[in-house]
BALOBA-1460 file (C-alpha; in Angstrom, 3 decimals):
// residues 310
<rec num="1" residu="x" x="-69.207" y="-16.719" z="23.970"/>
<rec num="2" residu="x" x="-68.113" y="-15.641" z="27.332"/>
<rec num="3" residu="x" x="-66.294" y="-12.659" z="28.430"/>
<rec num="4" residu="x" x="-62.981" y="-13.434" z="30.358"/>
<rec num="5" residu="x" x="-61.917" y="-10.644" z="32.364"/>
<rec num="6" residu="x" x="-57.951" y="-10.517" z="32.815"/>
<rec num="7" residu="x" x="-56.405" y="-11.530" z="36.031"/>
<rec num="8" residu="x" x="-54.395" y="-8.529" z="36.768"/>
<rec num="9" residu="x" x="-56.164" y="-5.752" z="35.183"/>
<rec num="10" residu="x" x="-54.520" y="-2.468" z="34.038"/>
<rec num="11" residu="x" x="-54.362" y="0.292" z="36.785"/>
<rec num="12" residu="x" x="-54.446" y="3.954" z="35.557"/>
<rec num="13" residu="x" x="-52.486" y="6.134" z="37.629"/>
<rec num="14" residu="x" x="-52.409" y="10.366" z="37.806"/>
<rec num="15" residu="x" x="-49.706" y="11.749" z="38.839"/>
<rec num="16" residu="x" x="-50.045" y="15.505" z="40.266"/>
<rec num="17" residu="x" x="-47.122" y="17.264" z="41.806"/>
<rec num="18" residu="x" x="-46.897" y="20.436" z="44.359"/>
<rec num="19" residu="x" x="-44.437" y="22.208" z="41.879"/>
<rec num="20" residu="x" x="-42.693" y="24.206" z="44.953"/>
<rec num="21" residu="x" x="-42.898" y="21.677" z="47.579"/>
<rec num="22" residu="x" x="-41.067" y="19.036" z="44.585"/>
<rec num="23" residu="x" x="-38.297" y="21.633" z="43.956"/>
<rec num="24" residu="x" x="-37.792" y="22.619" z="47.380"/>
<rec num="25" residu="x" x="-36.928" y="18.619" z="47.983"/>
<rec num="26" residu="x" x="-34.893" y="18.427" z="44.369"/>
<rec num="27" residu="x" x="-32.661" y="21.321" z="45.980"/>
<rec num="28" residu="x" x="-32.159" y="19.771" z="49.385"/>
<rec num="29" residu="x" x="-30.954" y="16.175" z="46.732"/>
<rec num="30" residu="x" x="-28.603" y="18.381" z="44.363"/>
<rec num="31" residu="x" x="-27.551" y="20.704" z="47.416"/>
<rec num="32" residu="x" x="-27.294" y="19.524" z="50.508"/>
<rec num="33" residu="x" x="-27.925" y="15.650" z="50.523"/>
<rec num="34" residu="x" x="-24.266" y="13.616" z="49.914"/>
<rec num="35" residu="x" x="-25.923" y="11.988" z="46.431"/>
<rec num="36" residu="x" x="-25.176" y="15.893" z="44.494"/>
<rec num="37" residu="x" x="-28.051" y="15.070" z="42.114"/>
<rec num="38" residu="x" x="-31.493" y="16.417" z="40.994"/>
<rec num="39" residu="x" x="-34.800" y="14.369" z="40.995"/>
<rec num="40" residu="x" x="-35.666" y="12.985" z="37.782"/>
<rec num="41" residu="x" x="-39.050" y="13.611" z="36.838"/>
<rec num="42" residu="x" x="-39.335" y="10.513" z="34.699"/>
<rec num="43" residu="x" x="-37.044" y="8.036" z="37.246"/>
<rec num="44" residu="x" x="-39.871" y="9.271" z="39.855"/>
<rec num="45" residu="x" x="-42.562" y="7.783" z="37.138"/>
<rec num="46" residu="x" x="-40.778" y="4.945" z="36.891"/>
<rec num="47" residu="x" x="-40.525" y="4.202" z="40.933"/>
<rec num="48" residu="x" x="-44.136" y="5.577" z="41.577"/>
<rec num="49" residu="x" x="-45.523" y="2.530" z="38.678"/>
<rec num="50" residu="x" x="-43.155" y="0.372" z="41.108"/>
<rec num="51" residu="x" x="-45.019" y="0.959" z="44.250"/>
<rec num="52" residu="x" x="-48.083" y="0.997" z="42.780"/>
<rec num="53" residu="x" x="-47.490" y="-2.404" z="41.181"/>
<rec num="54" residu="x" x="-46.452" y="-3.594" z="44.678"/>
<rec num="55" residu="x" x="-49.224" y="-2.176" z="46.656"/>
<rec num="56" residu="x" x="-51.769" y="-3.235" z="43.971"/>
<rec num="57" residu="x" x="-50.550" y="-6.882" z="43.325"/>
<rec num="58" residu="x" x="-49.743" y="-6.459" z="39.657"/>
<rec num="59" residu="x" x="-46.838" y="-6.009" z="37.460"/>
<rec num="60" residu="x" x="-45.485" y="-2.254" z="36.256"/>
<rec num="61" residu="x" x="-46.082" y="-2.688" z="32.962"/>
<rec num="62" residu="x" x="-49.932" y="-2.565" z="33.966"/>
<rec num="63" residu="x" x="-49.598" y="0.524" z="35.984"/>
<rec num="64" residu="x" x="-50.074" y="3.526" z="33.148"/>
<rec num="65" residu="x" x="-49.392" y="7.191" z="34.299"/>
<rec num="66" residu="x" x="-52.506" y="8.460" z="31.784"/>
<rec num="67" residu="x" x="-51.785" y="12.000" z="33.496"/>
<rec num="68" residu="x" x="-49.474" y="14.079" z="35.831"/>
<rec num="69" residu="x" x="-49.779" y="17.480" z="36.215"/>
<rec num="70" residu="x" x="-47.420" y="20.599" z="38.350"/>
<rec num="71" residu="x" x="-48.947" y="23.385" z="39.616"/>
<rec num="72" residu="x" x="-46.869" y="26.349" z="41.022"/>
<rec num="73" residu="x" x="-46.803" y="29.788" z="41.236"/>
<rec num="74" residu="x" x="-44.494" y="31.708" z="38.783"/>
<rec num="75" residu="x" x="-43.166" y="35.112" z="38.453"/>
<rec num="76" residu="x" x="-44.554" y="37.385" z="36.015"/>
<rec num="77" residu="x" x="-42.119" y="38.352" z="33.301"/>
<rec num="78" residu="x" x="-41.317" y="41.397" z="34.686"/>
<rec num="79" residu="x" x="-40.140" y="40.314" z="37.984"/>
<rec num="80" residu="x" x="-38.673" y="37.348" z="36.644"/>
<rec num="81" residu="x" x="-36.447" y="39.834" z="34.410"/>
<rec num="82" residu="x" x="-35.015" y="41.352" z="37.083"/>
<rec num="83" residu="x" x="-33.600" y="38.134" z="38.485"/>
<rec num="84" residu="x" x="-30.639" y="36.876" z="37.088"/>
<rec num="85" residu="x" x="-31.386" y="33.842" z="34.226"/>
<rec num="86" residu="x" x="-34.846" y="33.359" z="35.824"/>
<rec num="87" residu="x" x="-36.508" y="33.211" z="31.893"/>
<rec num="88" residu="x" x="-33.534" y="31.001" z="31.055"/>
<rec num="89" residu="x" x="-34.098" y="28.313" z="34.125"/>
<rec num="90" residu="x" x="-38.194" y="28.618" z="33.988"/>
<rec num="91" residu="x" x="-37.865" y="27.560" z="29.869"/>
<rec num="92" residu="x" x="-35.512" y="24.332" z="30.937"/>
<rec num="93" residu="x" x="-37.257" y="23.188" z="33.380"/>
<rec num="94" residu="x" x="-40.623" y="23.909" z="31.270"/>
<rec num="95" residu="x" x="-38.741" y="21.788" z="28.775"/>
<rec num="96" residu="x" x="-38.192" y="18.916" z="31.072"/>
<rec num="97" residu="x" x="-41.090" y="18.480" z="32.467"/>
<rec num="98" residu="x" x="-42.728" y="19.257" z="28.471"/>
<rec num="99" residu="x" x="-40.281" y="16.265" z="27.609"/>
<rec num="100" residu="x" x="-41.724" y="13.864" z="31.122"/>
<rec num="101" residu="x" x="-45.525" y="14.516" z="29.428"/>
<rec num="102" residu="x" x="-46.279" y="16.608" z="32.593"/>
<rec num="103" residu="x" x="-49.036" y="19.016" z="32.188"/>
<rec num="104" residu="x" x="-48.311" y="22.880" z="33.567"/>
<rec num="105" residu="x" x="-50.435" y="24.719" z="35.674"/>
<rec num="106" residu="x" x="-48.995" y="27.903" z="36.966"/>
<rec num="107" residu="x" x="-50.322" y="31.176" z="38.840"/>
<rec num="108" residu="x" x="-48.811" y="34.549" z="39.007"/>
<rec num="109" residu="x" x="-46.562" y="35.022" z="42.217"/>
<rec num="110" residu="x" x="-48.436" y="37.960" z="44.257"/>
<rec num="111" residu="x" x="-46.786" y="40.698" z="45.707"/>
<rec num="112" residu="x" x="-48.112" y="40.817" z="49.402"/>
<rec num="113" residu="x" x="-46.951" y="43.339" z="52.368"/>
<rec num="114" residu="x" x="-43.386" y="43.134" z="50.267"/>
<rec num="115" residu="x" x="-43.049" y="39.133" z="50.238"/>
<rec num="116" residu="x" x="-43.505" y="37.639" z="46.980"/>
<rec num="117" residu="x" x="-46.458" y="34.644" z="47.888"/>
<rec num="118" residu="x" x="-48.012" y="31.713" z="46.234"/>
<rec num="119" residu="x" x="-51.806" y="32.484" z="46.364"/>
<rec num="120" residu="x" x="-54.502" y="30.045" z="45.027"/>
<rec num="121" residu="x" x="-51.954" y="27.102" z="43.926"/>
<rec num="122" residu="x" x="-53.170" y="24.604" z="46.441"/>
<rec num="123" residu="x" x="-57.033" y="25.358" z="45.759"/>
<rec num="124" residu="x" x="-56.139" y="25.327" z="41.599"/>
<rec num="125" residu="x" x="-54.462" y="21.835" z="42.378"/>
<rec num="126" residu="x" x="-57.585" y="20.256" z="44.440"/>
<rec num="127" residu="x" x="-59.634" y="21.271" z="41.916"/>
<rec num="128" residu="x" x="-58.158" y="20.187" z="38.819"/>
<rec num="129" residu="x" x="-57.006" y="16.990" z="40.483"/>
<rec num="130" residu="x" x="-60.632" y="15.960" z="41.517"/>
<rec num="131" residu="x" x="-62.332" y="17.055" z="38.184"/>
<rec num="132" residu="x" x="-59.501" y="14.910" z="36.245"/>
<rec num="133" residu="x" x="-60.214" y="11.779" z="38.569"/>
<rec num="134" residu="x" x="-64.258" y="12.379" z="38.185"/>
<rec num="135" residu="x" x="-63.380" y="12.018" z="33.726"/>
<rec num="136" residu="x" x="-60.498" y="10.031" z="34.352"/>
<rec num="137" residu="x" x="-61.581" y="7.861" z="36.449"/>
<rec num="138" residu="x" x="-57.928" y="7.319" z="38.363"/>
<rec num="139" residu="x" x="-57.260" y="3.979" z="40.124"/>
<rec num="140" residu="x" x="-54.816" y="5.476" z="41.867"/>
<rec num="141" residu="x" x="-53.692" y="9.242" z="42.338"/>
<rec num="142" residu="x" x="-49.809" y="9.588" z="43.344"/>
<rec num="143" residu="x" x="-49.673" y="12.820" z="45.441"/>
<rec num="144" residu="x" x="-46.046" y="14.772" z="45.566"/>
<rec num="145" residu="x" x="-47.232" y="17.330" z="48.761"/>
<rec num="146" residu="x" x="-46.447" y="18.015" z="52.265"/>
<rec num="147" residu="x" x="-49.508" y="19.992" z="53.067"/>
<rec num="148" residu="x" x="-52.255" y="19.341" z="55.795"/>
<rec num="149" residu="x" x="-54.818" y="21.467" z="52.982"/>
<rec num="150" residu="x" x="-54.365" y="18.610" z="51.062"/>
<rec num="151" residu="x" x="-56.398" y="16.556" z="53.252"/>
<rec num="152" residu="x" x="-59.946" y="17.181" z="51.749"/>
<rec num="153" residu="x" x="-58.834" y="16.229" z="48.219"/>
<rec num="154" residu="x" x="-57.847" y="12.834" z="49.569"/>
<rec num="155" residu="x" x="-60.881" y="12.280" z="50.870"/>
<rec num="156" residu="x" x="-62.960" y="13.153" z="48.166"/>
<rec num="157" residu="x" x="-60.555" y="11.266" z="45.704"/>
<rec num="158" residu="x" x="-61.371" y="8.297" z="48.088"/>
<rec num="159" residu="x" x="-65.514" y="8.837" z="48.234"/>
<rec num="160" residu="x" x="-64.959" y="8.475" z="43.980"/>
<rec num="161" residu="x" x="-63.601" y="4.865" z="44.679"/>
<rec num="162" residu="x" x="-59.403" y="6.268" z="43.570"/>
<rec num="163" residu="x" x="-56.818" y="5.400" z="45.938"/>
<rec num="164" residu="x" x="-54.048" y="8.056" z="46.344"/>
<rec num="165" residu="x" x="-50.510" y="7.533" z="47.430"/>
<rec num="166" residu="x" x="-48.380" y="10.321" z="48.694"/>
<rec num="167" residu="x" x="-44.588" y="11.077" z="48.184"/>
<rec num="168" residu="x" x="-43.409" y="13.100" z="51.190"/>
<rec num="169" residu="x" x="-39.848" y="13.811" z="52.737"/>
<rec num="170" residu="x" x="-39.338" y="14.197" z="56.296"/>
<rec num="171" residu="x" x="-35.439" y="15.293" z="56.489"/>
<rec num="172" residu="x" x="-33.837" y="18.191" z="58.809"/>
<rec num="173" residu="x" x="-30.121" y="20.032" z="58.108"/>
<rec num="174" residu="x" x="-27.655" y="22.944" z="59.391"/>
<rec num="175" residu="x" x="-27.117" y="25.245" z="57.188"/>
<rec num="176" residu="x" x="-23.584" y="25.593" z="56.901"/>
<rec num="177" residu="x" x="-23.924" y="29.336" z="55.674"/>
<rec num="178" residu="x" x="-26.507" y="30.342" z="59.016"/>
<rec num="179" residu="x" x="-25.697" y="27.787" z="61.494"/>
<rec num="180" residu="x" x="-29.858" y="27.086" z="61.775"/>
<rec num="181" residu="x" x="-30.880" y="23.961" z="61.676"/>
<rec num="182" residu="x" x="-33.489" y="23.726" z="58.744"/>
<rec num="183" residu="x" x="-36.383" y="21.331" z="58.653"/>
<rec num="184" residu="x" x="-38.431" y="19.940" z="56.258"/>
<rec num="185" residu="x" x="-41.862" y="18.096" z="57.109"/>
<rec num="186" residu="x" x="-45.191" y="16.393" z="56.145"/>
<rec num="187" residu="x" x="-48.266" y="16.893" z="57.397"/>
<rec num="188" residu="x" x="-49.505" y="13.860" z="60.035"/>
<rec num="189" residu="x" x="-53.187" y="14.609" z="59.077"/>
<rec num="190" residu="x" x="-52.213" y="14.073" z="55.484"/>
<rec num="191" residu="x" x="-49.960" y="11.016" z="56.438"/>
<rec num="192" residu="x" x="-52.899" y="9.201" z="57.904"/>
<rec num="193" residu="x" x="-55.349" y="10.044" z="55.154"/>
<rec num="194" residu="x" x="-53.605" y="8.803" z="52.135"/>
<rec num="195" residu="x" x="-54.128" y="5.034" z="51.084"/>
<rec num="196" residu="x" x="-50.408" y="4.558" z="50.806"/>
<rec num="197" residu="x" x="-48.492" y="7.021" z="52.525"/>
<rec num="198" residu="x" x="-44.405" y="6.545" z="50.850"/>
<rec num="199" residu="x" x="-41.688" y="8.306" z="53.383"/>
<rec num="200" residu="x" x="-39.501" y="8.826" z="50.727"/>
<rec num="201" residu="x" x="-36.267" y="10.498" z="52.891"/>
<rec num="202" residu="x" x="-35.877" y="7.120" z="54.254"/>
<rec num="203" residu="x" x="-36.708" y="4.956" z="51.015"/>
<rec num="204" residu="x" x="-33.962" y="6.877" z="49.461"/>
<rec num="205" residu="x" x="-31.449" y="6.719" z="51.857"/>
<rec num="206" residu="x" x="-32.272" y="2.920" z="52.013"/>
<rec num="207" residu="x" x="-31.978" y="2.139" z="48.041"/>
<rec num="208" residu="x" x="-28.803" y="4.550" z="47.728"/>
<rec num="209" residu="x" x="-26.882" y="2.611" z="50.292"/>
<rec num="210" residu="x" x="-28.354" y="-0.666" z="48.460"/>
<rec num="211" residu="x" x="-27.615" y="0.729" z="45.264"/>
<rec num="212" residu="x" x="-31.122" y="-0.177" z="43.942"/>
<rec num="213" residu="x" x="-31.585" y="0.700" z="40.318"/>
<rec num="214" residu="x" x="-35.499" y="2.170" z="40.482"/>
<rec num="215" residu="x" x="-33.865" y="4.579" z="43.337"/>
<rec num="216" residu="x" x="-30.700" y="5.696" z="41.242"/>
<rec num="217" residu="x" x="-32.835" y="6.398" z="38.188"/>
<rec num="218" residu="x" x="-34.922" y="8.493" z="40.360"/>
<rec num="219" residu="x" x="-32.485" y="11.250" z="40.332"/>
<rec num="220" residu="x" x="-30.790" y="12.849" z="37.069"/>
<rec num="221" residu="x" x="-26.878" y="11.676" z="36.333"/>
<rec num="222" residu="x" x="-24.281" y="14.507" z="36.432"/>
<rec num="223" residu="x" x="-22.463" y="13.669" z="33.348"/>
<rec num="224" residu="x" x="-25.932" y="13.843" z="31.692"/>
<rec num="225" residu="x" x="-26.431" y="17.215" z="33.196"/>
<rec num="226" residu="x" x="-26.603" y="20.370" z="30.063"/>
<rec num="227" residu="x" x="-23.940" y="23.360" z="30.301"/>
<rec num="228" residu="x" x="-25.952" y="26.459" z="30.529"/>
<rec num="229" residu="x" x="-27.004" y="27.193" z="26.734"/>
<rec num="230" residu="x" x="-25.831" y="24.098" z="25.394"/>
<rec num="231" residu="x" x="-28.603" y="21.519" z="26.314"/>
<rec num="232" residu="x" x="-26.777" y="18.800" z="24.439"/>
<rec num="233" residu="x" x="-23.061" y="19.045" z="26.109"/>
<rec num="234" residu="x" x="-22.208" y="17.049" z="29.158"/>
<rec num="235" residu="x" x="-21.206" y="19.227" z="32.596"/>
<rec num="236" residu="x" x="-17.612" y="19.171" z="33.421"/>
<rec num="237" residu="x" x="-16.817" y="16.997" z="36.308"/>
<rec num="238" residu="x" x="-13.995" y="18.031" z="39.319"/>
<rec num="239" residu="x" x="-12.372" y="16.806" z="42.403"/>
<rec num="240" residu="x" x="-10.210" y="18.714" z="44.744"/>
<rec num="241" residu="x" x="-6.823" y="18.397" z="43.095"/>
<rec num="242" residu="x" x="-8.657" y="20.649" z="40.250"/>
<rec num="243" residu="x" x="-6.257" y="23.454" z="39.927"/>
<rec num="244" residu="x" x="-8.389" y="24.922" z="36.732"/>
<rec num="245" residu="x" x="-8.987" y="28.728" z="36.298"/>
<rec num="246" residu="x" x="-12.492" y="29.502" z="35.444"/>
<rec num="247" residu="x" x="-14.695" y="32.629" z="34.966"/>
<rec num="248" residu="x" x="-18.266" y="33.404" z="35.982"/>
<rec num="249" residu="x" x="-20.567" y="36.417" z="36.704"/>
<rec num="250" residu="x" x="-22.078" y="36.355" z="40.291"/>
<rec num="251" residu="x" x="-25.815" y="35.089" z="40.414"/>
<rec num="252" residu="x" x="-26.667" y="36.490" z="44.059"/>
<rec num="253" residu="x" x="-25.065" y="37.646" z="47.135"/>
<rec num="254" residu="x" x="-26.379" y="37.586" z="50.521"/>
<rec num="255" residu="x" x="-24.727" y="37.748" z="53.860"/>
<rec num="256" residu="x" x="-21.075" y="36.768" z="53.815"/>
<rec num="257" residu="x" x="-21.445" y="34.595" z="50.813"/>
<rec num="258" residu="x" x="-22.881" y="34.061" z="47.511"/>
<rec num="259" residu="x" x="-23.217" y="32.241" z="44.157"/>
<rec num="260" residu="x" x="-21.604" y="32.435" z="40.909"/>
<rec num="261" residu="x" x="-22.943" y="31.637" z="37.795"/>
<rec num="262" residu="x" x="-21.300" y="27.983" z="36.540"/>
<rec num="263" residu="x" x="-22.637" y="24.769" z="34.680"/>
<rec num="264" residu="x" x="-24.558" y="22.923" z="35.897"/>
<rec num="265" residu="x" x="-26.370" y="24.240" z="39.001"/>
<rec num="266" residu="x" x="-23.832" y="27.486" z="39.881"/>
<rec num="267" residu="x" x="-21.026" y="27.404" z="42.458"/>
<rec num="268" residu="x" x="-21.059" y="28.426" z="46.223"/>
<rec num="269" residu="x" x="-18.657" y="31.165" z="47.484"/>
<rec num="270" residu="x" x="-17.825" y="32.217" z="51.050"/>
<rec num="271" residu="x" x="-16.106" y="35.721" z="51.526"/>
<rec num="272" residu="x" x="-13.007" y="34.007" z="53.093"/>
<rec num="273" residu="x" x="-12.200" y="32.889" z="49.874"/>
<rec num="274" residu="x" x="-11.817" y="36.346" z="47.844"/>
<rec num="275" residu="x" x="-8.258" y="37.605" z="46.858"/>
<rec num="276" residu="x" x="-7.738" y="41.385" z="46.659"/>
<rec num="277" residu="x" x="-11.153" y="41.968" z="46.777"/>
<rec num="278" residu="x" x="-13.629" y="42.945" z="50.015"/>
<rec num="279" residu="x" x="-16.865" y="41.167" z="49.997"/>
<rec num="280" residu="x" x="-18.760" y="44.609" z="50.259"/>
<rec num="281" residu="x" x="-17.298" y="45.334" z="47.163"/>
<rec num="282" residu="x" x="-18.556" y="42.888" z="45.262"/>
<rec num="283" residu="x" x="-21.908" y="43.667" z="43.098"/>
<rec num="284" residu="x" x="-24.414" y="40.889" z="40.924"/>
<rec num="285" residu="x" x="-23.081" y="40.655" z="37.304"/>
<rec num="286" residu="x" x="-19.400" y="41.552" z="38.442"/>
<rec num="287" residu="x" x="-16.956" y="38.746" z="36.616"/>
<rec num="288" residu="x" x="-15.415" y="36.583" z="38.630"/>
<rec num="289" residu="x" x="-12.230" y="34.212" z="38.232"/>
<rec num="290" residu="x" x="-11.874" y="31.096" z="40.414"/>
<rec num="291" residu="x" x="-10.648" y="27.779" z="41.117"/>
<rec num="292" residu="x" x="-13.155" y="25.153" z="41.758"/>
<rec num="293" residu="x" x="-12.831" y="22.275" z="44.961"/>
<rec num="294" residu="x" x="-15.286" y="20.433" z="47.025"/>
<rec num="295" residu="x" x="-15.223" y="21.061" z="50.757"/>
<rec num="296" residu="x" x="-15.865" y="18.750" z="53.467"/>
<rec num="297" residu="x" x="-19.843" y="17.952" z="52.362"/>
<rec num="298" residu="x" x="-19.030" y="17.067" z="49.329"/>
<rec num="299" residu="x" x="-20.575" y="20.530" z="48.334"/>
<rec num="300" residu="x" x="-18.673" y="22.160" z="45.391"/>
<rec num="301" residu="x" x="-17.374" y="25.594" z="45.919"/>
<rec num="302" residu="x" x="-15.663" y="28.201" z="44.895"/>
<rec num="303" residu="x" x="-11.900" y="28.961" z="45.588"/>
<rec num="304" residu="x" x="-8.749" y="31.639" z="45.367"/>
<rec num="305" residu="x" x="-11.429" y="34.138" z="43.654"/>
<rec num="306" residu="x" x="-10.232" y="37.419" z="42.063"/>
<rec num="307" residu="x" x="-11.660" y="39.570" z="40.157"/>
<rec num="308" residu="x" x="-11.730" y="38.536" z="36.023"/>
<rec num="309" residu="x" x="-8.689" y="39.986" z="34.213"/>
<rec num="310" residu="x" x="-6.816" y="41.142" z="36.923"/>
C-alpha cells in the first residue's frame, strides 16, 4: 500500500532566548513603553508559532516549540545577597519561565576591573543551540538576540538545512531621570543573515493600536500580576485620584531619585517629592510612607513621601 505523505507537514520549532537582551526589552514594555506591561514568555510562543505558520504556509497548530532555552549570566549567591530581593526575583522568574517549559542555562556574573560582566553567555548559547539543532533536527530556530556574534550560529544553523527567525527591537527613549536619550538596537549583519528577520518594536506598536489578540497576549495582564510573596493574589490597580497611604522599604537610590519596594514591579520616586525629609538622608531599607499617582507617561510614581510612622 502506498505511503501518503501529509500536505502540510508538522514544523518543529526551538526557541532560544538571549536572557539579558529579552529582559532588557521586557523592562523598556513594563517601564517606559505607554502599554505598562511585561512580555509574556508563553504569549511570545504563541505569536512566534504564528509567524512561523505564516512564513512556512501551514497552520499553528503544526508549528511545535519541541525546545526553548535562556541563557544569561547570574549572580552568585553571595552577591546576589547583598542586593535587595535579588534571590526572591531570580526564584519567580525561574518559576515562570520553569512554568513556559523553558530550559535554564546560566553562568556566574564575573567581577572584572570593578564592573560586574557577562562572560561566555553568547559562546554557551551558540553552542548549545547548534548541538540541539544537529539531535533535534529544528525546522526552524526562533532567535530572541540583538548581537552581531550571533551571526556565525545562523549560518551554521542554515548549512544543517534549519531556518532561523530572529525577534529584535529597534526603539530609542529619554530618560526622564538623566535627560539622555537611550537607544536600543540590532545588529544589521545579523538582520541580513537570518531567514526571517521580525522587527518586533514596530509589529507591536502596529497590533497594540489594532488591538490584535496574538500581540496583547504577548505581554502579561496587570490584574494577573502576583503581590510580592503572594503568587496567587492579583496587584492592586490605581489612577491619579488615588489618595491611599501606603508603606514600603526603599529598593535603591541613585542620583536624585530612587525606588521603593511595592507590588508588582516597585514604585519610582524623585527627591522633589519627599516631606520633612532630605534626599541625602535617605538610606536602602529605610521605611517609607507614600501616596501613589501616575505622572504624565503614564509611569506610576511615588508621591507626598514621609518617613513611616511619623
Amino acid at each position: 500500500m502506498a505511503s501518503h505523505s501529509s500536505p502540510n507537514p508538522a514544523v518543529k520549532v526551538g526557541v532560544f532566548y538571549d536572557g539579558s537582551y529579552f529582559t532588557h526589552v521586557s523592562n523598556y514594555y513594563n517601564y517606559v513603553h505607554h502599554h505598562r506591561r511585561r512580555l509574556h514568555i508563553g504569549g511570545v510562543h504563541e505569536f512566534i508559532k504564528q509567524m512561523v505558520a505564516e512564513r512556512e504556509g501551514t497552520r499553528p497548530s503544526l508549528c511545535h516549540i519541541v525546545d526553548s532555552h535562556f541563557f544569561r549570566g547570574r549572580f552568585v549567591a553571595k552577591d546576589a545577597n547583598e542586593k535587595a530581593n535579588q534571590l526572591y526575583y531570580d526564584r519567580v522568574f525561574d518559576d515562570v519561565l520553569m512554568y513556559n517549559g523553558v530550559q535554564t542555562h546560566y553562568l556566574p556574573v564575573k567581577d572584572l576591573m570593578g564592573r560586574k560582566r557577562e562572560k561566555g553567555i553568547d559562546v554557551l548559547m551558540a553552542l548549545e543551540t547548534f548541538e540541539l539543532c544537529m539531535y533535534k533536527r529544528f525546522d526552524v530556530v526562533a532567535l530572541i538576540a540583538s548581537d552581531g556574534d550571533h551571526v556565525p550560529l545562523v549560518r551554521k544553523l542554515h548549512g544543517l538545512g534549519c531556518k532561523t527567525m530572529l525577534l529584535g527591537w529597534d526603539y530609542e527613549y529619554t530618560d526622564e531621570a538623566t535627560g539622555e536619550v537611550q537607544t536600543t538596537k540590532t545588529s544589521t549583519d545579523l538582520w541580513n543573515a537570518v531567514s526571517y528577520p521580525l522587527e518586533m518594536a514596530e509589529l507591536v506598536d502596529a497590533g497594540l493600536r489594532e488591538d490584535d489578540e496574538v500581540i496583547r497576549d504577548m505581554f502579561v495582564l496587570k490584574e494577573s500580576m502576583p503581590r510580592e510573596g503572594d503568587p496567587d493574589r492579583p496587584a492592586p490597580t490605581f489612577d491619579q485620584s488615588d489618595e491611599e497611604r501606603y508603606t514600603g522599604e526603599v529598593m535603591s537610590l541613585h542620583n536624585g531619585y530612587g525606588f521603593i519596594r511595592f507590588p508588582d514591579n516597585n514604585v519610582f520616586f524623585l527627591h522633589d517629592d519627599l516631606e520633612g525629609i532630605e534626599f541625602s538622608e535617605l538610606s536602602v531599607g529605610m521605611m517609607l510612607e507614600f501616596n501613589v499617582a501616575f505622572n504624565s507617561r503614564g509611569q506610576r510614581v511615588a508621591k507626598k513621601i514621609r518617613v513611616a510612622g511619623e
